[in-house]
N, C-alpha and C positions, 0 to 999 in steps of 0.2 A: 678781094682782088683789085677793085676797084683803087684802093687805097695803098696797097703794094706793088702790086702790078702781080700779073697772073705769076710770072717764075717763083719771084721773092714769096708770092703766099702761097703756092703750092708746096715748096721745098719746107720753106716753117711748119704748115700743115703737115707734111710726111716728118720733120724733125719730133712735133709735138706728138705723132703718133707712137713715135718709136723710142721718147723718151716716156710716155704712157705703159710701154710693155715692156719695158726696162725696169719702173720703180713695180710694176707688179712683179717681175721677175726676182728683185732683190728682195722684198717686202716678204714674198711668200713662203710661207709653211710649209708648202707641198713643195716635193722633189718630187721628179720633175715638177717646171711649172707649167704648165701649157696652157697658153694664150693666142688664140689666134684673130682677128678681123679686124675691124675698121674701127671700133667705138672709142677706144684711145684717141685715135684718128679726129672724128667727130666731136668727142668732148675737147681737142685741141682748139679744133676750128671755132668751139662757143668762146674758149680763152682767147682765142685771136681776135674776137669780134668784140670780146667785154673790155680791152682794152686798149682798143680804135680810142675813146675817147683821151685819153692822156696824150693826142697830138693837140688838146686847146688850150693845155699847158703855154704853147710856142707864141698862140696870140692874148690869153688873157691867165694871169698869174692868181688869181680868185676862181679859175673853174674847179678846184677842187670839188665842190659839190656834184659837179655833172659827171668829172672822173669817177668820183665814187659810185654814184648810181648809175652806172652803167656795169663797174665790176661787180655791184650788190644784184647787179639784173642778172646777169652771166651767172652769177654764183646761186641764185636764185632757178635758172631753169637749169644748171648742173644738180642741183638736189631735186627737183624735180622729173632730169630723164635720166641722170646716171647713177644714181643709186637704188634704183629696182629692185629684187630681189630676185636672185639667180643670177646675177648678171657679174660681172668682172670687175666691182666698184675702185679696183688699185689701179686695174689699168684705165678706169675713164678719171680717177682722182690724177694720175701721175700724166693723161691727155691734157685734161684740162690747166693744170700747172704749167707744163709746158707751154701751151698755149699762150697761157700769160706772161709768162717770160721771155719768149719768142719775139710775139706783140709788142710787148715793152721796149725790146730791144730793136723793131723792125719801125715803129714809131721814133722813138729818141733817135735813131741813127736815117739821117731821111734822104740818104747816097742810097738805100737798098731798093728804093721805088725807082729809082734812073733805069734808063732801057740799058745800058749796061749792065748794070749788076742784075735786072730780071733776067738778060740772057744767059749770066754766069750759072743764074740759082737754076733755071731753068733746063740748062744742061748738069750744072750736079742732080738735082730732083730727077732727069731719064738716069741717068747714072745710079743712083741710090734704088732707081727700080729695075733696071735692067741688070747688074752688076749680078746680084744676089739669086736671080734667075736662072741666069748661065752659073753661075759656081755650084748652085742646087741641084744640077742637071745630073 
């Protein structure tokens, strides 16, 4: 949040969660699929955070190495909490994906940390949770 501002990484975070239970949803065998909580969610927010480092791109064109070991860390404690056994490994693999593409996108584009566009994501992100709430009702 620090680095996007709370709207812009809230709303990514809820995007990455919900393209997390989205590729479990397509991905899956079972009809119905049923997938419910946060770990999508969770494993978004490790892809958000492995791919903070791709903003040293801007001031030095040799940090690839720091880029990469940062995604190999991410990638590193996603095999170590989301692939557990019992656990919904599509939807914390399709979390964490997103995360990173999210990331990548929310870095490269660096209008999305302006207090503007936090306040835009920040009222889509109530929107995305309220919306769904009330239509469930």
């Amino acid at each position: 949040m620090a680095r996007l501002g709370p709207g812009t990484a809230l709303f990514a975070a809820y995007l990455a969660g919900v393209g997390g239970n989205l590729l479990a949803c397509v991905v899956s065998q079972s009809t119905p699929h049923i997938s419910l909580g946060a770990s999508g969610l969770v494993m978004g927010c490790l892809g958000l955070l492995a791919i903070q480092s791709l903003d040293l791109l801007r001031h030095n064109l040799a940090a690839w190495k720091y880029i990469l070991s940062g995604v190999v860390a991410g990638i590193m404690l996603f095999v170590l909490l989301g692939v557990a056994p019992g656990t919904d490994v599509l939807a914390h693999a399709g979390g964490f994906i997103s995360g990173l593409l999210l990331g990548g996108v929310a870095v490269l584009i660096p209008t999305l940390s302006r207090p503007r566009a936090n306040l835009i994501n920040g009222i889509l992100f109530a929107a995305a949770v309220i919306v769904p709430w009330c239509v469930a009702r």
